[in-house]
N, C-alpha and C positions, 0 to 999 in steps of 0.2 A: 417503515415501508408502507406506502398507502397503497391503494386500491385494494383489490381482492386479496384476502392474504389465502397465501399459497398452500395447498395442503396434498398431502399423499396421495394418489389415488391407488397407490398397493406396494409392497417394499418387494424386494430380490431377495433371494437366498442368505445374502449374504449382510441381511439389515441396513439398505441404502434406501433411501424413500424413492419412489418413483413419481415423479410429477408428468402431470400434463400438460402443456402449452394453452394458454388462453387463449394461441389464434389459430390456431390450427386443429388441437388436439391431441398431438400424437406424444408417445409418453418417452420419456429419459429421466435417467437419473439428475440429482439435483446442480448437478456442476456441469451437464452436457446441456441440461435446458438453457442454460445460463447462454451457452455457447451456440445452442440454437435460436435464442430470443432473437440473433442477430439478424437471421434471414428474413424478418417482417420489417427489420428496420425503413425499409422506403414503401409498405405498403401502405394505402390512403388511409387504413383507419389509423393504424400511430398505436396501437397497442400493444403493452410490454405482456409477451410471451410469460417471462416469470409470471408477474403480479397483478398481472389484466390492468395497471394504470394505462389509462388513456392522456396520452398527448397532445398537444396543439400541432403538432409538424416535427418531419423525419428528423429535423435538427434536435430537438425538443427532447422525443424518443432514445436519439443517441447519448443526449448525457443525462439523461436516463437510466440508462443503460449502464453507463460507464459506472452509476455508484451500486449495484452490484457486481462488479468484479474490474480491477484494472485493466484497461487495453491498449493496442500499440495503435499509434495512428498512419497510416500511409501520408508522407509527405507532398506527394504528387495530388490524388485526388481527394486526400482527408478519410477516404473510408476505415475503419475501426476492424483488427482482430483482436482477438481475446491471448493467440499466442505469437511468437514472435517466428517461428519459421513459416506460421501462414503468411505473417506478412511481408517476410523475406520471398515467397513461392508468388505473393500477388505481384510487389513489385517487379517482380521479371516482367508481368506482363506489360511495362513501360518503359523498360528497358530493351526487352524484346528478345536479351538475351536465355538462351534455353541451351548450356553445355555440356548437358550430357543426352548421351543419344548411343540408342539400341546397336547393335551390330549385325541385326537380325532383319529389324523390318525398318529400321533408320529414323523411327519412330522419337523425337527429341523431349527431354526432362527438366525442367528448372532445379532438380534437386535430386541428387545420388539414390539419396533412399527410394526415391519414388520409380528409376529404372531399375534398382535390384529387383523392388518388387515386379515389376513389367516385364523384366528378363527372365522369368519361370516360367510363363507362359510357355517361350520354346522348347524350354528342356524335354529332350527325347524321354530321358530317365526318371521314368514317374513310379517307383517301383510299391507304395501304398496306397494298395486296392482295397475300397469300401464292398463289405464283403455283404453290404442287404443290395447297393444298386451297380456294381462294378466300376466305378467312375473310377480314375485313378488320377496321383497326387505325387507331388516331384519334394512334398515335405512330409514331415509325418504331423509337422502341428497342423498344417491342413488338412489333413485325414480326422484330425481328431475333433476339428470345429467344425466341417462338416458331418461327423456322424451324429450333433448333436442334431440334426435333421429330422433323424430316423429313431431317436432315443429319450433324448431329453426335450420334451415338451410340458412346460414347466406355468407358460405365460397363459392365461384362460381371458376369451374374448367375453366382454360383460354383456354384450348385444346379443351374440348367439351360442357362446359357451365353447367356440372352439377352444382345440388349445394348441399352440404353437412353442416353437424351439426358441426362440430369443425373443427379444421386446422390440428390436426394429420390425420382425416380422410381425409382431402383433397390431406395432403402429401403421403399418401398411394396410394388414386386414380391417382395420376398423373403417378406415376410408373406404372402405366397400359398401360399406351399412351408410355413409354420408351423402356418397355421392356427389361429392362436389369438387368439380376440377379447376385447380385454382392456378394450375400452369397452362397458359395459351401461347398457341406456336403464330410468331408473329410475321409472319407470309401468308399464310391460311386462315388463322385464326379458330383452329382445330385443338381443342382442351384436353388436359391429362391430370389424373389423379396424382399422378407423383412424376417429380420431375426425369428420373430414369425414363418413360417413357416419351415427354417429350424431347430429351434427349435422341432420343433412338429415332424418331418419327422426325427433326430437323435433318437429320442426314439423307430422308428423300430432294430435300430443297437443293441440294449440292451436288454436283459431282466428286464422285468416290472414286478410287482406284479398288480394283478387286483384284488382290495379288493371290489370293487362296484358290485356287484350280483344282475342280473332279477330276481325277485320271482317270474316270470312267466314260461321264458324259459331257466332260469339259467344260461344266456350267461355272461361272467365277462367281465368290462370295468375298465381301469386306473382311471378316472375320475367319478364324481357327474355327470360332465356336460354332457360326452359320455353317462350314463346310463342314463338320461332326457329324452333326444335326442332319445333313443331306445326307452321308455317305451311310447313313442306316439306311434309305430308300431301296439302295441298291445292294447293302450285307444283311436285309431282312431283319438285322438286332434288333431287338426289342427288350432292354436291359429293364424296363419299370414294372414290378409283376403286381396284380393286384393282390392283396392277401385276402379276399373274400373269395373271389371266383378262380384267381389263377389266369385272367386273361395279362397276355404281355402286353406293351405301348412303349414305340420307339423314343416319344419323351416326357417330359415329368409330366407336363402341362396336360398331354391328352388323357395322363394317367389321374391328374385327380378331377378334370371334369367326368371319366369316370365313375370313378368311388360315389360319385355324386347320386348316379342310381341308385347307388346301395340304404345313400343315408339318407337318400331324399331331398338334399338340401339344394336350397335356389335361392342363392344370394345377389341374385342382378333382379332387382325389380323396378319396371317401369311406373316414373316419378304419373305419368299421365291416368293408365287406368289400374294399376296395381297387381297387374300379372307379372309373375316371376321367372325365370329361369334358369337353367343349370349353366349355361355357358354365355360369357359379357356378348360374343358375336351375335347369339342368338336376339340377346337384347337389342343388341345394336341393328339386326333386321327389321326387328318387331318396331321399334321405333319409329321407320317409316314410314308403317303404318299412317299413323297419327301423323306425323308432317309434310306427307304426300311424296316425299322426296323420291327420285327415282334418278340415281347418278349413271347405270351402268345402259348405256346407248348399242345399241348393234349399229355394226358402222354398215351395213347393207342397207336395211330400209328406215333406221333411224329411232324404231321401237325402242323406247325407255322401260327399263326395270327396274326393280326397287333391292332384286337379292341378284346375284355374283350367278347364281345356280340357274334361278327364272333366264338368263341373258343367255348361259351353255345350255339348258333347254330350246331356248329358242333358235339360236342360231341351227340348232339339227334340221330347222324345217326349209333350210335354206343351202344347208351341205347334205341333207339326206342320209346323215348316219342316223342309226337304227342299232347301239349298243348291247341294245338286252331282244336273246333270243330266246324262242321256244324251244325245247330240246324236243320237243315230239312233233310239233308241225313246219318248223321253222322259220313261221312270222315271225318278223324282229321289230320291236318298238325305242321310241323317242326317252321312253322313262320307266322305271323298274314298278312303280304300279301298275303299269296299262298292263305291264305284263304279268305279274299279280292275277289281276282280273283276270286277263286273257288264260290264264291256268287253269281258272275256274271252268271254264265252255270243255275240257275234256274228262270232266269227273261226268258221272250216269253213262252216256250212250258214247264211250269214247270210239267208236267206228265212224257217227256218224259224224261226229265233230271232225274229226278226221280228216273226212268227206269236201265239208265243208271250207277248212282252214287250206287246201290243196288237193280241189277236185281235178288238176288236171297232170299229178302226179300218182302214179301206181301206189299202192299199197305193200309199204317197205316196212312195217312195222306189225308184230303180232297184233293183237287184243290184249294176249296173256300182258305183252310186256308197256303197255298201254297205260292196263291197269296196275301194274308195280308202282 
């Protein structure tokens, strides 16, 4: 084998080496990298994932490819799996045919297995409950691979020493530390670290059906999992406790930016001047910054802003809400500092402030309770 010969970058429990990908990074065991070398196959550099050999061209690369491990070829467009119901699951998609399909949401399957699994989702009967975060599961081996969540973290990041429950998750977290999004959404041209989220961010480009309805506020979501996720808004659950402080968070995500106070950590740092942050949004304001960009427009006078917030600040000055009130004089302001401040002016001589904040309303309020 030429080029880079391939070496461990740390084994499993269970004595399997784990390799990293030479184009990417991200780590599998030795017979999955195999199987993931596949997805570089038409990227412009040509380089094999296993052994970092460099190619002259994607053709070049594929039989390459093929002399560590034998694969099926697709007869229609020649693209290469490594198993043969992938390639049986691709070819549908030239066939066109897809015969199995949900009964539920009519949702269709090129392959049985892949709606058994789909068909869980509905099931009412989820009777094993994760007894750290309440989630509940219609299997018990899904109770049991989820709790390695909460338990078994096993995998340690070499960049900042996390340590995480499985090796995909560890693969993911590293690309945090790279920063480099090598999936672009091609309408936009708007980048993602890993393809799930461009996945999830193409489905604005489209029209969706939103069959999931609030029976509360009648708001429709794509998803079971989006309308979950709402229907805390309104039953106040807050199932994620933090175990340092005891504060709840109605879901994972806001629970570990978070933890993040606790430990300090600020793993989004800007490539520009080197300030970091505890949450990617924050990053992604700060950004601006430096590029000047200012996408979010007031459709009244035309005023560009650079944050989502600066734009609902502004618009108040033009609806005249006034959110945050004094409870002792009943000025009300635009934003929770003015009022802040505004707090300040009734500490020492709270009569006269008093006075002043509502000289042409009587005097409804003790001193005694002024000063309380």
């Amino acid at each position: 084998m030429s080029g880079e010969s391939v070496k461990s970058s740390s084994e499993t429990n269970d004595g399997n080496p784990v390799l990293s990908c030479k184009v990417c990074g991200t780590l599998h065991r030795s017979h999955i990298l195999i199987r993931h070398s596949w997805s570089h196959v038409d990227d412009p550099e040509c380089v094999c994932g296993f052994c970092g050999e460099c190619c002259e061209s994607s053709e070049a690369l594929r039989a390459h490819l093929q002399s560590h491990r034998k694969t099926y070829n697709c007869p229609v467009c020649g693209k290469s799996f490594l198993l043969m119901h992938v390639l049986k699951n691709h070819f549908s998609l030239h066939t066109g045919k897809a015969p199995h399909k949900c009964d539920v949401c009519h949702k269709v399957f090129t392959l049985k297995s892949r709606l058994k699994s789909h068909q869980w989702i509905h099931s009412a009967d989820k009777p094993h409950k994760c007894d750290i975060c309440q989630k509940m599961f219609a299997l018990k081996v899904q109770l049991e691979v989820h709790r390695k969540i909460h338990t078994e973290k096993s995998f340690h990041c070499s960049v900042c020493g996390k340590s995480l429950c499985d090796l995909r998750s560890l693969s993911r977290h590293k690309l945090t530390h790279t920063g480099e999004k090598r999936h672009g959404c091609q309408v936009c041209g708007k980048r993602f670290l890993l393809p799930k989220g461009l996945r999830q961010h193409e489905k604005i480009h489209t029209v969706r059906e939103k069959p999931h309805l609030c029976d509360v506020c009648c708001k429709a979501f794509c998803t079971n999992g989006e309308l979950k996720t709402h229907m805390r808004t309104h039953t106040k659950e807050r199932p994620y406790r933090c175990s340092e402080c005891g504060k709840s968070f109605s879901t994972n995500g806001a629970l570990a930016g978070h933890v993040r106070i606790h430990t300090g950590e600020r793993p989004y740092s800007c490539s520009e001047c080197g300030r970091s942050f505890k949450r990617r949004c924050h990053l992604t304001d700060h950004l601006r910054v430096h590029s000047g960009q200012k996408p979010f427009v007031c459709g009244v006078c035309g005023k560009a802003c650079s944050r989502p917030t600066h734009l609902t600040f502004h618009m108040r000055t033009h609806s005249g809400e006034r959110p945050y009130q004094c409870t002792l004089c009943e000025r009300a302001f635009t934003q929770s500092h003015c009022l802040k401040t505004h707090m300040k002016s009734h500490q020492g001589k709270p009569e006269q402030h008093l006075k002043n904040c509502r000289p042409h309303l009587p005097q409804l309020r003790s001193v005694s309770m002024i000063q309380q």
